[in-house]
C-alpha positions in Angstrom: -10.9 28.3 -0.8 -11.2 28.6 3.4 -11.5 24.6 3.8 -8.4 24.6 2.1 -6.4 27.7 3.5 -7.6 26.1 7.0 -5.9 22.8 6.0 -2.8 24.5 5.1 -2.5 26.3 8.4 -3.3 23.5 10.3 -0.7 21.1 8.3 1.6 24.2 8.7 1.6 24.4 12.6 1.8 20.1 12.7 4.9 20.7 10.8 6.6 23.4 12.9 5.8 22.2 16.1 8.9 21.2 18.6 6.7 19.6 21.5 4.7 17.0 22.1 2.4 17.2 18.9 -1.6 16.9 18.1 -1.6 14.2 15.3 -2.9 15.3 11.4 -5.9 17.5 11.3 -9.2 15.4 11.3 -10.2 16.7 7.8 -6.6 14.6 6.3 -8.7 11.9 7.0 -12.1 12.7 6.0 -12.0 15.6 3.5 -12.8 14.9 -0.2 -10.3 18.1 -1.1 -7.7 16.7 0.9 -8.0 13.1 -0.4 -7.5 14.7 -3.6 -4.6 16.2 -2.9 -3.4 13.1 -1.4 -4.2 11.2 -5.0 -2.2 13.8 -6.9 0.9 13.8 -4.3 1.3 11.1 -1.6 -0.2 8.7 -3.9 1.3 10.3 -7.0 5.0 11.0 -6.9 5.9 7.4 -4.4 6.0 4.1 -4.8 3.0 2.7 -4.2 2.5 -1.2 -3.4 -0.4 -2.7 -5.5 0.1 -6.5 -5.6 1.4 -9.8 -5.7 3.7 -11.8 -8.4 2.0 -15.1 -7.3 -1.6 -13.8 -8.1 -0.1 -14.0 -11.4 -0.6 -17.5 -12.5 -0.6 -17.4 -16.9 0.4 -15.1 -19.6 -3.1 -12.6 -19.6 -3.9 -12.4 -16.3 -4.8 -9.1 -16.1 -5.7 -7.1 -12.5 -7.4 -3.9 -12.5 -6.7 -2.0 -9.4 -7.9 1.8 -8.7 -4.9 4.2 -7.3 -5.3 8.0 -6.4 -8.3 7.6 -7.9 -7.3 5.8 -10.9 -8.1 3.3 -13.2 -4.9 1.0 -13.6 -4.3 -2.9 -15.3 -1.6 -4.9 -14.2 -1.4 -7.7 -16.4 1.2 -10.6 -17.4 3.0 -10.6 -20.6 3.9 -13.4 -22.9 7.5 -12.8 -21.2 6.0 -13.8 -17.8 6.7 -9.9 -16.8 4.2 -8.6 -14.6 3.3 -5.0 -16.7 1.4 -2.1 -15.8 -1.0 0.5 -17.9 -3.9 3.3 -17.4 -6.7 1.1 -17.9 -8.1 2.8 -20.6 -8.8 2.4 -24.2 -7.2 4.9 -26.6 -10.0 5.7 -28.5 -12.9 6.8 -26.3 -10.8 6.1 -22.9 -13.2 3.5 -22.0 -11.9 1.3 -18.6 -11.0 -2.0 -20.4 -10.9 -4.4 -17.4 -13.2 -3.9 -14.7 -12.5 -7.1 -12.9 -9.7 -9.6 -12.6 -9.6 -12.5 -15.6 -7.0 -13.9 -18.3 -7.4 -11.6 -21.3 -5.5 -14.0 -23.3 -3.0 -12.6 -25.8 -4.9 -9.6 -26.6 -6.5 -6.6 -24.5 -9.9 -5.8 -26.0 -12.1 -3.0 -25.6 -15.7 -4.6 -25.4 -17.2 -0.6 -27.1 -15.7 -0.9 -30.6 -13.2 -3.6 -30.5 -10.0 -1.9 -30.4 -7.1 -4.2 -29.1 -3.9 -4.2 -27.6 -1.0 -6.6 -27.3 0.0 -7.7 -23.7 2.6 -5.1 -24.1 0.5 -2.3 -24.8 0.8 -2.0 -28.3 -2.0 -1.2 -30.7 -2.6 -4.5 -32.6 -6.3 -3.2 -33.7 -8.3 -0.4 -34.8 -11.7 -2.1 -36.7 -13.5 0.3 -39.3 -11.6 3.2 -37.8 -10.9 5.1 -41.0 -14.3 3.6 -42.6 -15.9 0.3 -43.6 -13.0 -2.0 -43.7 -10.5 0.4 -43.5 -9.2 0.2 -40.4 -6.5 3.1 -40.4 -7.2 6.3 -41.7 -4.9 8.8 -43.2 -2.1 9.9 -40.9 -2.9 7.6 -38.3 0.1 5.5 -36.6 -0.9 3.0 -34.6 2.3 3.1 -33.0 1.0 6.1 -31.2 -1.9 5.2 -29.6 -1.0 2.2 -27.7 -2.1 1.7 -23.6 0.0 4.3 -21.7 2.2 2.6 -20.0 3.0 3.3 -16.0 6.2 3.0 -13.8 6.9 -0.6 -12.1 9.1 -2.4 -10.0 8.9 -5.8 -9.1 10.8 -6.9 -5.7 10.9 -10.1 -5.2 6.3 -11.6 -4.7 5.5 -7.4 -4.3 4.8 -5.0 -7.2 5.2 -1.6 -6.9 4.1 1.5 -9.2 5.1 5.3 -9.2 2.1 7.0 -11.3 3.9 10.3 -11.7 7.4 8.6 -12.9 9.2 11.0 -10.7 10.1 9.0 -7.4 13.5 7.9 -6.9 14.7 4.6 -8.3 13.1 1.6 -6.4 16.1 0.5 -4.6 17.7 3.9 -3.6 14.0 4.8 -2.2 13.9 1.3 -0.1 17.3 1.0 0.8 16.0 1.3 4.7 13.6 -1.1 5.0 15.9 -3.5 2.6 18.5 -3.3 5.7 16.1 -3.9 8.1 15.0 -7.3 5.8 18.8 -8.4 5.7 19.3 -12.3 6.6 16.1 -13.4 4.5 16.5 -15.2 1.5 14.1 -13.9 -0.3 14.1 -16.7 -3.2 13.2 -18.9 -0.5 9.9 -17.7 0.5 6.4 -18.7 -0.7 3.2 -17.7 0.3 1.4 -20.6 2.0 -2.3 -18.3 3.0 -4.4 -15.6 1.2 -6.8 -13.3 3.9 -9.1 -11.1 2.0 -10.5 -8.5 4.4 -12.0 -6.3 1.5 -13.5 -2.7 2.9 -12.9 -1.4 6.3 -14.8 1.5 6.3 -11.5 3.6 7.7 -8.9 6.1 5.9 -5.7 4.2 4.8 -3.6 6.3 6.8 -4.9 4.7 10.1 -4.1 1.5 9.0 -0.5 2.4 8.6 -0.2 4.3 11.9 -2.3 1.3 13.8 0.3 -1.3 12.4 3.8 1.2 12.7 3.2 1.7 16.5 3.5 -0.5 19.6 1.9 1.4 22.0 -1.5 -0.5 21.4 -0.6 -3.7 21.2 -1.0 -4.7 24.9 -4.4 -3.0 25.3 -5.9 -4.3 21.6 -4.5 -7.5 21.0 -4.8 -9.0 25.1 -5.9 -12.1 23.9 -3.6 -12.8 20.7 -0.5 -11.8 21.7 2.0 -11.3 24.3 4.8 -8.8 23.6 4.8 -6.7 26.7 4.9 -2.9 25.9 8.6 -2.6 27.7 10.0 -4.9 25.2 9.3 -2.9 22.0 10.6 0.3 20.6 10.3 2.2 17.6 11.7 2.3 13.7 12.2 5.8 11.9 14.4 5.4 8.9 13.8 7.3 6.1 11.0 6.0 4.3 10.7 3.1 6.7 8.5 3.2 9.4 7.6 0.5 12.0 8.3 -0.5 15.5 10.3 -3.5 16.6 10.1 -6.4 19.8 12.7 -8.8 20.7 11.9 -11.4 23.5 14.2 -13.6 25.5 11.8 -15.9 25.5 9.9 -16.8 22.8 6.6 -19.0 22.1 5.3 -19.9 18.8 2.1 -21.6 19.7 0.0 -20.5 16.9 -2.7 -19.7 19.4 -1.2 -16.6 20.2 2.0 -14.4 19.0 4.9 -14.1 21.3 8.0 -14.2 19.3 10.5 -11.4 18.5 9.0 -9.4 15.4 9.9 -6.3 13.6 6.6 -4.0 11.8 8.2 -2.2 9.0 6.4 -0.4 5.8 7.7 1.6 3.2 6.0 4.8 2.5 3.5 5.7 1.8 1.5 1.9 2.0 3.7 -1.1 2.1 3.4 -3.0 5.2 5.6 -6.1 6.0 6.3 -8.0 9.5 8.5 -10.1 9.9 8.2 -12.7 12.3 11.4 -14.6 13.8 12.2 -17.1 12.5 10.5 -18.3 10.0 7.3 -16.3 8.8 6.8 -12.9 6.8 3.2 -11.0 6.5 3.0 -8.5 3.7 -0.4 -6.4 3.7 -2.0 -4.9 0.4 -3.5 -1.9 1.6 -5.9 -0.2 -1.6 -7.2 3.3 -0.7 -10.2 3.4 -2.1 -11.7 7.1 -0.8 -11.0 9.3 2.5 -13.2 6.6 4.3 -12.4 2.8 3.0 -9.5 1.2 1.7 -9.1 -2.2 1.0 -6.8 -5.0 2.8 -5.2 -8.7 2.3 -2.7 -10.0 4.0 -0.4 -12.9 2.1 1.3 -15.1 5.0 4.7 -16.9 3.7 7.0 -19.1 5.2 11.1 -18.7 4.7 13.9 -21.2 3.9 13.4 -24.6 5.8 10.1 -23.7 7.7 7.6 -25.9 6.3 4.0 -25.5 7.4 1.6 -28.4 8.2 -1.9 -27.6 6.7 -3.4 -27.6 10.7 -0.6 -24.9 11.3 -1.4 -23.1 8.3 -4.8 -23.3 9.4 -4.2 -21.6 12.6 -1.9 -19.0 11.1 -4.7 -18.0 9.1 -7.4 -18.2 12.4 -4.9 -16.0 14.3 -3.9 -13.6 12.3 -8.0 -13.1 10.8 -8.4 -12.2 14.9 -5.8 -10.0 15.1 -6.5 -8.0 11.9 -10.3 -7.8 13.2 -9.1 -6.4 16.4 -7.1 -3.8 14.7 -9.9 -3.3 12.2 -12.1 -2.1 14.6 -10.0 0.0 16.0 -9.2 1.8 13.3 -13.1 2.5 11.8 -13.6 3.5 15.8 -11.1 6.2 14.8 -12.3 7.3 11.5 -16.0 7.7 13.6 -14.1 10.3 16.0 -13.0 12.1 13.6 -16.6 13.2 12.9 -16.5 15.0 16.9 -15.2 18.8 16.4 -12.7 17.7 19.5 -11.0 16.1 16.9 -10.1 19.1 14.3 -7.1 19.9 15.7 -6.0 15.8 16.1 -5.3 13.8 19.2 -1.9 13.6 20.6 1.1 11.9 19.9 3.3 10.3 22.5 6.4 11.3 22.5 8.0 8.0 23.1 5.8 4.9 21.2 4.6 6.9 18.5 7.6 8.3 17.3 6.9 6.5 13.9 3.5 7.8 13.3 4.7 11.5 13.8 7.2 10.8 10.6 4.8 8.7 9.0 2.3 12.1 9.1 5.2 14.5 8.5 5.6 12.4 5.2 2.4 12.9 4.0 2.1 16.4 4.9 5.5 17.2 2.9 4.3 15.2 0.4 1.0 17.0 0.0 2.7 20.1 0.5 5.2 19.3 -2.2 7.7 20.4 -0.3 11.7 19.0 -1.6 12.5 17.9 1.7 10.6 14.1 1.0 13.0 12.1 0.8 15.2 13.1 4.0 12.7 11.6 6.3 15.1 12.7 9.1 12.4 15.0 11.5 13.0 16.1 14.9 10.9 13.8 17.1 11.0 15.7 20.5 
């Protein structure tokens, strides 16, 4: 395939280079074969963030949520354990959920009625075998129950690792887990929900928007003020982000000026963390090469309580400075259309240390290489 053997070489030559570097090919962010690569890889063998605890109100609540391309149910169990499955029946792999509800004690398949308990298991098979005989010969319903997928709760954030394969949860998060030390986290609680829904822009630009600094004095002018000298960058393994800490700080909520660190987890958990009393976690959904989906859940920690006119602000300023970035980042997806862009735009050496290992991720990841998990690149 040349589109492909092109990619290769291109990914190839990002990964060997010792200089100051052009950024990922434009076709990793617009090319169906590469976003299919991405779904059986990057999006495949991680841990991939795919919702909140909270949303999560009563035994059946059931989510369906599409990742790499696939149809997937979280759902709530009579334990109160959040659970997760392929979202598809057994019998004629219909999708059973197709939008968020309480499913009650049973998951049922609206072509022929076959139903599962909240743990999977096959509690019904109608007229399978025949009129009124609802299992035929040889057939174990033990066997054909929803196929269940890898989870991990941490604390209000679900995770999922499609292929099973990823490290366990805590070995593969240690680094952004130091960088959250000092936070109790059974002393937070989400006090604002922002649905964005689609911004027509690859997921990948959302991640490298929010891991570096260098924009943040020429994007967000008029809702913040952490001056560019003040911040510095975050490469740890699988955690990416950039860092600010201000002598002064001022926590008006008409604009952000307080120390603040901008961490993810690869390949698309984002969490800031906002001193000294606010965290922002970011559900980022890629949904093609060109839209991905976005919320953001504001909480508060241990002994900050929010009035409901600050909440109200919260939620006003951080709505403008997600638009801000939003634009940005479709403004990016658009140049990747111009044949200037093939090769990718550069990388500064200095504030966008983060991105460069962010992309060096995904390329290892796409290129299956063993090395994923090191995260350690040179960043000359």
């Amino acid at each position: 395939n040349p589109m492909s053997n092109s990619i290769n070489i291109m990914l190839s030559r990002f990964l060997n280079s010792k200089t100051i570097v052009n950024g990922l090919p434009s076709a990793a962010y617009t090319d169906e074969e590469f976003w299919r690569k991405e779904c059986n890889t990057v999006l495949n063998e991680n841990w991939v963030f795919v919702g909140f605890v909270h949303e999560f109100k009563k035994l059946g609540d059931a989510i369906p949520i599409s990742i790499a391309g696939r149809p997937i149910l979280l759902v709530k169990n009579v334990k109160g354990e959040i659970v997760a499955f392929h979202n598809v029946c057994r019998h004629r792999c219909l999708k059973l959920v197709d939008q968020p509800k309480n499913v009650g004690k049973l998951i049922r398949c609206p072509y022929h009625a076959w139903a599962y308990d909240l743990d999977g298991n096959l509690f019904a098979s109608p007229h399978f075998g025949g009129t009124n005989k609802h299992e035929p010969d040889g057939f174990n319903k033990s066997e054909h129950g929803l196929e269940p997928v890898r989870i991990k709760v941490w604390h209000d954030w679900i995770f999922i690792n499609l292929s099973k394969n990823a490290p366990p949860f805590d070995e593969y998060a240690m680094p952004l887990i130091k960088q959250l030390d000092g936070i109790n986290f059974e002393k937070i609680y989400p006090v604002a929900t922002l649905e964005f829904g689609e911004i027509f822009s690859n997921w990948k630009f959302l991640i490298e928007n929010y891991i570096e600094p260098y924009h943040v004095q020429f994007v967000h002018q008029k809702t913040t003020s952490q001056p560019l000298k003040d911040h510095y960058t975050i490469v740890d393994g699988m955690c990416l982000g950039s860092g600010v800490d201000l002598n002064e700080e001022d926590t008006s909520s008409g604009n952000l000026s307080v120390s603040s660190r901008y961490l993810s987890l690869f390949p698309n958990f984002i969490i800031g963390r906002y001193f000294p009393d606010q965290l922002g976690v970011y559900l980022n959904l890629p949904l093609g090469p060109d839209r991905t989906t976005q919320k953001r859940i504001i909480y508060t920690t241990e002994g900050h309580e929010l009035t409901k006119n600050e909440i109200e602000n919260q939620k006003k300023l951080w709505w403008d400075v997600h638009k801000e970035d939003h634009e940005i980042c479709e403004r990016l997806q658009q140049g990747r259309a111009s044949p200037v862009s093939i090769k990718g735009g550069l990388l500064s050496p200095h504030w966008e240390k983060s991105v460069l290992a962010f992309q060096k991720l995904v390329v290892k990841s796409v290129m299956k290489s063993p090395n994923l998990m090191k995260g350690n690149f040179d960043e000359k």
